[in-house]
N, C-alpha and C positions, 0 to 999 in steps of 0.2 A: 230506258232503264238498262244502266248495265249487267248483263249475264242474267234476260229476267228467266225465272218458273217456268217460263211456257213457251213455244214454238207456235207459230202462225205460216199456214202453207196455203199458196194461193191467196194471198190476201186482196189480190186485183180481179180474183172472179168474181161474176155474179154472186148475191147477196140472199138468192131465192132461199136456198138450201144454206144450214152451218152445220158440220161436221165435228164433235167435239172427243176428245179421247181422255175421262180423266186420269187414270192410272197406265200414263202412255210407259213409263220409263221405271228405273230399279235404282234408280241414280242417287245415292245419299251425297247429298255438298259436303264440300269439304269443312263447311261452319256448323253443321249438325255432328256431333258425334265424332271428327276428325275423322270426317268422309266414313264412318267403320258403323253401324250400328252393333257390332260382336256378331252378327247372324253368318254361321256356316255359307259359303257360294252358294250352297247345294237350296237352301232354305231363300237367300236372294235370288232364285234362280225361279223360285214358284212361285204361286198364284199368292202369294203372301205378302210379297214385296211389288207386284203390279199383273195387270191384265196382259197375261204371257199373249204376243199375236195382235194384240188387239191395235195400236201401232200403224200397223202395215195395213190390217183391214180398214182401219180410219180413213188413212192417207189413199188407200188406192180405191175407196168409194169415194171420197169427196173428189179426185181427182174425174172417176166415172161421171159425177152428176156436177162437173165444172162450179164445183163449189168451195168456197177458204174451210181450214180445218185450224183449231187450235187444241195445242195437246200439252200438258206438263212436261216439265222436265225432271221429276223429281218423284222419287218411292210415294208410294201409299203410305208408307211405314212412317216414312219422315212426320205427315201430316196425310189426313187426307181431305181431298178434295170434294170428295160427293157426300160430306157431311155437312150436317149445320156444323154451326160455330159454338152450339151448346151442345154436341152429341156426343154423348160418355164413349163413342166407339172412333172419335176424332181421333186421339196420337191412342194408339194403341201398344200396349204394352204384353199382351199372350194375344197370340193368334192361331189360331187353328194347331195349338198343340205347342208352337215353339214362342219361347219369354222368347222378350227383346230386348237384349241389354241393353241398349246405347236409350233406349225410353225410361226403362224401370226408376232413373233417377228424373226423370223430366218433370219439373215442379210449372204450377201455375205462370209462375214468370216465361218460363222459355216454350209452353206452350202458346202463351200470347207470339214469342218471338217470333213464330214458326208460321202463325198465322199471318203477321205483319208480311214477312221476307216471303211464303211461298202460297200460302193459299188464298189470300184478299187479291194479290194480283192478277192469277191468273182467273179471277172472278170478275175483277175488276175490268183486263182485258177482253173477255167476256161479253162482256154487260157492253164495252164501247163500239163492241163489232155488232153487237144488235141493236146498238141508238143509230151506227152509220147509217146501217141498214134501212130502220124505222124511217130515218130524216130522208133518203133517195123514196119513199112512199108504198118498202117490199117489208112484209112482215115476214121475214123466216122462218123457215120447219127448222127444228132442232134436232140432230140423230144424234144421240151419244152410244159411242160403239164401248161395249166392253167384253172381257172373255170370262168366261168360269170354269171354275177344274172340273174333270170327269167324277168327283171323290173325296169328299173332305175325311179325315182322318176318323175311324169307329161308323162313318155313317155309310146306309146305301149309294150304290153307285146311281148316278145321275144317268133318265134316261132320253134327256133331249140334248140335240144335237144345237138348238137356236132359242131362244126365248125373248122374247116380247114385254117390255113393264113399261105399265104405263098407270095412272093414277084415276084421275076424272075425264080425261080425254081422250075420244077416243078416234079422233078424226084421223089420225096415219094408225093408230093401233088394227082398228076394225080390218081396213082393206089389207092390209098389207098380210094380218093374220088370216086371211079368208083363201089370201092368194098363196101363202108355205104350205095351206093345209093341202093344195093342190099338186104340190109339188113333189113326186117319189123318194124315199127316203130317208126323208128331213119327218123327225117327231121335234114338234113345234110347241116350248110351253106359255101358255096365257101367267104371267107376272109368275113365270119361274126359270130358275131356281130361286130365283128371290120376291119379292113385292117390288111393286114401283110404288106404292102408297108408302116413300120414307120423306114423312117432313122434314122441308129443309135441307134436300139434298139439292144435285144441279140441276135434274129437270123441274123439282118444284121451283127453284128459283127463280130460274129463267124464263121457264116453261110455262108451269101452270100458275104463277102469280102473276106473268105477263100477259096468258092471253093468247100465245103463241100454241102452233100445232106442234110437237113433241113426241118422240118414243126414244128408251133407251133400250137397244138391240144386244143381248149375247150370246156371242158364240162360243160353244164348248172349247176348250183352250190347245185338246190335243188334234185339234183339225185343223189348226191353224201355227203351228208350231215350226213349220219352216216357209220364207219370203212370198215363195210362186203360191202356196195354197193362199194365205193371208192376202195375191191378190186377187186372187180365184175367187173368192169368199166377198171382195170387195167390190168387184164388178156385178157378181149375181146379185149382193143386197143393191145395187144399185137399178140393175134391171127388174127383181122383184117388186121394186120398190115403183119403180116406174107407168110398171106395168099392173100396180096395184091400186095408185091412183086411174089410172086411165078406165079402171074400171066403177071409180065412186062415179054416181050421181053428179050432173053439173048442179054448184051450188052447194053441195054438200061438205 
């Protein structure tokens, strides 16, 4: 595909682990909106337009656990990714305080468009790196790394540094959450700031309708806001993580 949606790094590692990032970029194409949604920098610059940070913790954990990473290339705003295909919060038009112009006109047609060109593929890509997987006989963990702001606009300040969501599964949620809670200064939230119980997003898809072990990981966005933290953050989720299983049960 030319110029696809998505990035794939380490594509020739091991298969054990997939590291996925879906709001990797702030990047509107040049075929959405003539590259401009109207949004202030200031406003592409926040958690509005993608998971500030999250990027770099992606790439530099999957690099840690010698695993492929796939990440978008393209705003949340444009489209997003960790929704279904019927979720009224898909193209979003106000978000956390700020319209979006370059949406407000986007009619049912060129929401289809959007889905076509940016978010079936990188679903699609997806979906082939876990049948690769499947066919060599390694069923993969799935991490989907994302960030969250310290503070959405009128509301309290958020007071964890790491959060854990995860839905009916609890096979990387449990250990891993048992091992941060060990860990000095990290406040750890169980499916916050948000739920992981959202039908139809990427780790339902992937994740809990295949069967697969899954957690999607966030970290607060201003701890991770310049490269060297984002890989500092990357490497410890990898050794937490490591060191989380090694503590399940064999068979568990």
């Amino acid at each position: 595909m030319d110029n696809p949606p998505f990035e794939i790094l380490g594509e020739g590692r091991p298969p054990a682990w997939l590291v996925l990032c879906d709001h990797a970029s702030n990047r509107v194409p040049p075929d959405v909106a003539g590259g401009d949604l109207g949004l202030p920098a200031e406003d592409m610059a926040r958690h509005i337009a993608w998971d500030v940070g999250a990027r770099g913790v992606a790439a530099a954990l999957a690099e840690a656990l010698d695993a492929p990473m796939i990440a978008t290339r393209f705003s949340r705003l444009v489209i997003d990714p960790n929704r279904g295909e019927d979720d009224p919060t898909l193209l979003m038009k106000l978000y956390d305080g700020s319209i979006i112009p370059g949406n407000r006109a986007a009619d049912a047609a060129e929401r289809e468009r959007r889905l076509a060109r940016f978010h079936r593929p990188y679903h699609t890509a997806l979906e082939r790196m876990i049948d690769a997987a499947l066919a060599k006989g390694v069923a993969p963990r799935l991490l989907s790394i994302h960030s969250f702001t310290p503070q959405l606009r009128g509301r309290p300040r958020r007071p964890w540094e790491i959060g854990l969501l995860w839905d009916r599964d609890e096979r990387l949620f449990r250990p891993l959450y048992d091992r941060l809670l060990d860990e000095p200064g990290l406040t750890v939230g169980d499916n916050e700031p948000y739920s992981g119980q959202l039908r139809g997003d990427t780790m339902f898809r992937h994740g809990t309708e295949r069967g697969l072990e899954h957690l999607l990981i966030e970290v607060r966005n201003d701890l991770i806001e310049e490269e060297a933290d984002q890989v500092r953050w990357g490497r410890d989720l990898a050794r937490w993580i490591v060191e989380a299983l090694d503590r399940r049960p064999p068979g568990a």
